[in-house]
C-alpha positions in Angstrom: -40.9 25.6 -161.9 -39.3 28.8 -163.0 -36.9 30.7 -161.0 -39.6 33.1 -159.9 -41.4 30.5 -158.2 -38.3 29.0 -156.6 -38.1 29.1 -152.9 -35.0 31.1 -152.8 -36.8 33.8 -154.6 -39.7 33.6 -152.9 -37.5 34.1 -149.7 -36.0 36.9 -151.2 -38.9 38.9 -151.8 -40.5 38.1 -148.9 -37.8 39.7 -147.0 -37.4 42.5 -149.2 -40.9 43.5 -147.7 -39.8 42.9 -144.6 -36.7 45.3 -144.2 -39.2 47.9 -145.6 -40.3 47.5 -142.1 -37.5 48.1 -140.9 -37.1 44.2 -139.5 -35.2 41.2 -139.8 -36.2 38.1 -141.2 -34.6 34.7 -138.8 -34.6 31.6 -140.3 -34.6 28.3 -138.1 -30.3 26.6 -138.3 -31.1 23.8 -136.7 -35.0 22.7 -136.9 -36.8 20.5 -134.8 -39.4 18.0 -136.1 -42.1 20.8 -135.5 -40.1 23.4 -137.5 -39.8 21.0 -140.6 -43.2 20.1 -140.8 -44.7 23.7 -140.6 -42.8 26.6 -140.4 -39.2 27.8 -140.3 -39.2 31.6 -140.1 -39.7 34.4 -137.4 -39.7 38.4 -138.0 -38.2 40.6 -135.7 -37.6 44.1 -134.3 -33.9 44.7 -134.4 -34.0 47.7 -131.9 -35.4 46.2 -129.3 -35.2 42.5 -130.3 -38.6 41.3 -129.8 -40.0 39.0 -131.8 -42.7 40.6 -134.0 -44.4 37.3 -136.0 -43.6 33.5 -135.9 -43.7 32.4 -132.3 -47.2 31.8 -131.1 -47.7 28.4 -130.7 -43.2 27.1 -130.8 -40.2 29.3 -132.2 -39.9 29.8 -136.0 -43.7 28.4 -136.2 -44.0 30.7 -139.3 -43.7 29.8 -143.0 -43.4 32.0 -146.0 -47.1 32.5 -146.6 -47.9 33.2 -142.9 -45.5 36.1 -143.4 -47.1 37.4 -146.3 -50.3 37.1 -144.9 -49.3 39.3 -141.7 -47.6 41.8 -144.0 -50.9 42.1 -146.1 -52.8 42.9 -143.4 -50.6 45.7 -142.0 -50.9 49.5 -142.8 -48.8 50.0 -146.0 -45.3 51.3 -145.2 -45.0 55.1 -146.2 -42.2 55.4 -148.9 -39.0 57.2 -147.4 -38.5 60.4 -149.4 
């Protein structure tokens, strides 16, 4: 596996997309047996702290590719001149 592919990279990008939105990225500190299977990540809205993505079914029910996915299927963010 390169370093590309590594999951610290792949976090890193990931969230890179996600402050474009202007939100924060939470990661699980203490997982339950839910969170390790499946999941481990939520997005949200640091104004008015409201979780965004990665709570539907338990907290932090959202892995790396279930982020991406979301963000793919938003409107693209306009580029801050």
């Amino acid at each position: 596996m390169s370093r590309r592919d590594s999951l610290v990279a792949i976090e890193r990008r990931i969230r890179r997309l996600v402050v474009r939105r202007g939100w924060h990225m939470l990661k699980a500190d203490n997982p339950d047996k839910r969170v390790q299977t499946h999941g481990g990540y939520m997005l949200r809205d640091p104004e008015t702290f409201t979780i965004v993505f990665g709570d539907a079914e338990y907290p932090y029910c959202a892995d790396l590719n279930d982020i991406e996915e979301f963000l793919a299927g938003l409107d693209p963010v306009q580029k801050r001149r």
